[in-house]
C-alpha positions, 0 to 999 in steps of 0.5 A: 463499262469501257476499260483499256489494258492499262487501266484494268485494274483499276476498274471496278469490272476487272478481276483484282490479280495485282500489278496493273501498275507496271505500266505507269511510268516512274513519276520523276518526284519518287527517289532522289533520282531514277535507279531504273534508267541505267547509266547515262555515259559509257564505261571504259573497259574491263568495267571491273567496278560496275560489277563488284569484287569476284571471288572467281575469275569470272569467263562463263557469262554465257551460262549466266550474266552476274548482276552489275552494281547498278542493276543490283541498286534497281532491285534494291530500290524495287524491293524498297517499293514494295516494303512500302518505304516512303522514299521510294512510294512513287516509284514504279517499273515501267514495263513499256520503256524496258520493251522499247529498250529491247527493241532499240537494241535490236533495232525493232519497232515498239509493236514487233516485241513482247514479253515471255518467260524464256527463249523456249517458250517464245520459240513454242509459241511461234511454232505453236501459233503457225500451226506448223504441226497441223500443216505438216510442214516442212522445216529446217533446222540445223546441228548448232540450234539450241539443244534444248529445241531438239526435242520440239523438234523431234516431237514435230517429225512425230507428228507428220511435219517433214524436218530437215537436220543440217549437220555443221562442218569443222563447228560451221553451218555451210550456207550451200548445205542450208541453201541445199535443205530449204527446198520449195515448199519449206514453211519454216526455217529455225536456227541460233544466231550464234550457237550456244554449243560453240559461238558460231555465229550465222549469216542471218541475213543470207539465210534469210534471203534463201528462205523468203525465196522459197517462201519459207519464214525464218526463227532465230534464237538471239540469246547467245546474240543479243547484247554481247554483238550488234543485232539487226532485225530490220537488216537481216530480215528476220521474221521471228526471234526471241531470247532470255534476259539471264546471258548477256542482257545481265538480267535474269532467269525467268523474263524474255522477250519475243520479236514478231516483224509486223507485216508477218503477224497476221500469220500468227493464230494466237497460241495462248489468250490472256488479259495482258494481250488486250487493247480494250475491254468492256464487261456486261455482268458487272452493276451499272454495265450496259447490257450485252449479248456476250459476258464482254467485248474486248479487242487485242492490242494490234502488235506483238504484244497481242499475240503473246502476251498473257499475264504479268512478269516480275516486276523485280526482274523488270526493274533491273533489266531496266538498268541492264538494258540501259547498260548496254545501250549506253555502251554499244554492242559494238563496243562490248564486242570489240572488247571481247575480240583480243580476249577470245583470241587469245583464247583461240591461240592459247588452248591449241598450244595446250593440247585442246581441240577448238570447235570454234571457228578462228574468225568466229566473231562472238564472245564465246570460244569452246573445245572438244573434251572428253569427260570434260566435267573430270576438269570441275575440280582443277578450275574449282581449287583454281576459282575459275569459272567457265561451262563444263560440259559432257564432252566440251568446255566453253569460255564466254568474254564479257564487259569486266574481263581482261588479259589477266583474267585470260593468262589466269584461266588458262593457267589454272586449265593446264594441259590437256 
């Protein structure tokens, strides 16, 4: 018995663990239209209506993204699916357009990127599956990588390889200092695109650029990027990246996605082994199997999917990053950014005048604008009464723009703030 990927379960050689279905695509018959899909023509900004009434002044989508109206109706028509009501019976998540969404917003090609459950776990994979521990090797990262990451890492000195910790100037990574650490002989470079501690954002392409001169392959982590500015794989020659889906890809914890540039796959030893990795199957224990020295033969899929892939994802989280995703390539990154540019500075220009220090840099480009603050969660039961929301750290704030803010929300928010 031959059996595709696809088509396992459906085959009577398979181990039945549920939702083969989530890459049928949707038939066009299933509900009065196709709640998955996104909008079909841009918004104008603030996009107040597309998400709904707020009981806050909402600057902190950077900690995570509210669900828009749209991608809320999807999981409800998900939901509907799965309650087995009629109107929605043919309804399906189609798992292969929400990757070829992703890969169109960051301009990649269908093979290059695959599901995994978070920005961690696709970072792990990546420096599990080049063997980076068991070579020793040199790496560079730097001060404004994603604190989480600290302790991969640390963990990595631990066990022999030589890593390099590039310290920020004045909230900034100096391209001299990376160009000083990424020394001959360096194997891997990791860093945020734009950092989740500031909104510093690197020149990816250049660090990329100092990195394959010396033969080293470059990570980024795009959580902070993806969505909220233009992201281009091919342009900034990236090797790998990988992002969650619950910051500014509106959608939510637990799914994201993985990015492996094709000519640099073979470098990867598959970290972990799972059916949803296969391209074919053939099983010899089953009744009517042709005989087989092996209990089966089976084949991986020639792609990103094929390295990293495991087992299923939430089809619910599925179908709503469907709509987030269309959302946002209806929309244009370019032009989500554009909208947060006045709001951020304001932001730059207001919060000195009220005594706080910014850590992030005046012609910083992203969305994001944080401060120095000591003790800064002490600020929690100001802006709680004054129902503003942004990220409170122990000794930092940070406000995060996105598509539904505007001018007032900005006057608000830092009325409600004060001085420092």
């Amino acid at each position: 018995m031959t059996v595709t990927r696809r088509h396992w379960l459906k085959s009577a050689g398979a181990v039945s663990v549920g939702a083969a279905a989530s890459t049928v695509t949707a038939h066009a018959s299933a509900a009065p239209s196709d709640p998955y899909a996104g909008p079909s023509m841009p918004t104008v900004f603030p996009d107040k209506a597309g998400f709904g009434h707020m009981d806050v002044t909402y600057l902190n989508a950077g900690t995570y993204h509210p669900f828009s109206r749209g991608a809320r109706a999807a999981l409800d028509a998900y939901n509907s699916h799965r309650s087995l009501d009629p109107a929605y019976a043919d309804l399906q998540v189609d798992e292969a357009r929400v990757l070829d969404k992703f890969a169109r917003l960051i301009n990649a090609d269908k093979g290059e990127v695959a599901f995994v459950q978070s920005t961690t776990m696709g970072e792990n994979m990546i420096v599990s599956g080049l063997g980076l521990a068991e070579s020793q090797a040199r790496i560079v990262t730097d001060s404004l990588h994603f604190f989480g990451s600290i302790p991969l890492y640390e963990e990595l000195q631990k066990q022999g390889c030589d890593v390099v910790w590039v310290r920020d100037r004045d909230g900034r990574i100096d391209l001299d200092d990376m160009k000083k650490a990424i020394t001959p002989g360096t194997k891997f470079v990791a860093l945020s695109l734009v950092s989740t501690i500031n909104g510093f954002q690197h020149d990816l392409k250049a660090v990329c650029e100092l990195a394959h001169a010396q033969g080293a392959l470059v990570y980024a982590d795009i959580v902070h990027a993806a969505g909220c500015i233009p992201v281009d794989v091919k342009a900034t020659g990236v090797d790998f990246a990988a992002c969650a889906s619950y910051k500014w890809l509106m959608g939510d914890f637990g799914l994201g996605f993985v990015y492996a540039r094709k000519d640099v796959q073979h470098l990867i030893r598959r970290p972990l082994v799972g059916y949803y990795a296969l391209g074919a199957f053939k099983s010899h224990l089953y009744p009517f199997d042709t005989p087989g020295d092996m209990p089966a033969d089976y084949t991986f899929e020639d792609s990103a999917k094929g390295l990293f892939a495991v087992g299923t994802s939430s089809e619910s989280l599925l179908a709503q990053l469907d709509y987030s995703l269309g959302y946002l390539l209806t929309n244009g990154p370019d032009r989500i950014q554009a909208h947060a540019k006045p709001l951020t500075d304001r932001l730059k220009a207001e919060l000195p005048k009220l005594g706080y220090t910014l850590m992030t840099p005046l012609d910083c480009p992203t969305p994001m604008v944080a401060c120095v603050y000591q003790n800064a969660r002490a600020l929690d039961a100001r802006l709680t009464a004054g129902k503003v929301s942004i990220s409170l750290s122990a000794n930092r704030f940070r406000f995060s723009v996105s598509v539904f803010n505007d001018d007032a929300d900005i006057a608000r928010a830092l009325s409600v703030l004060g001085r420092a």
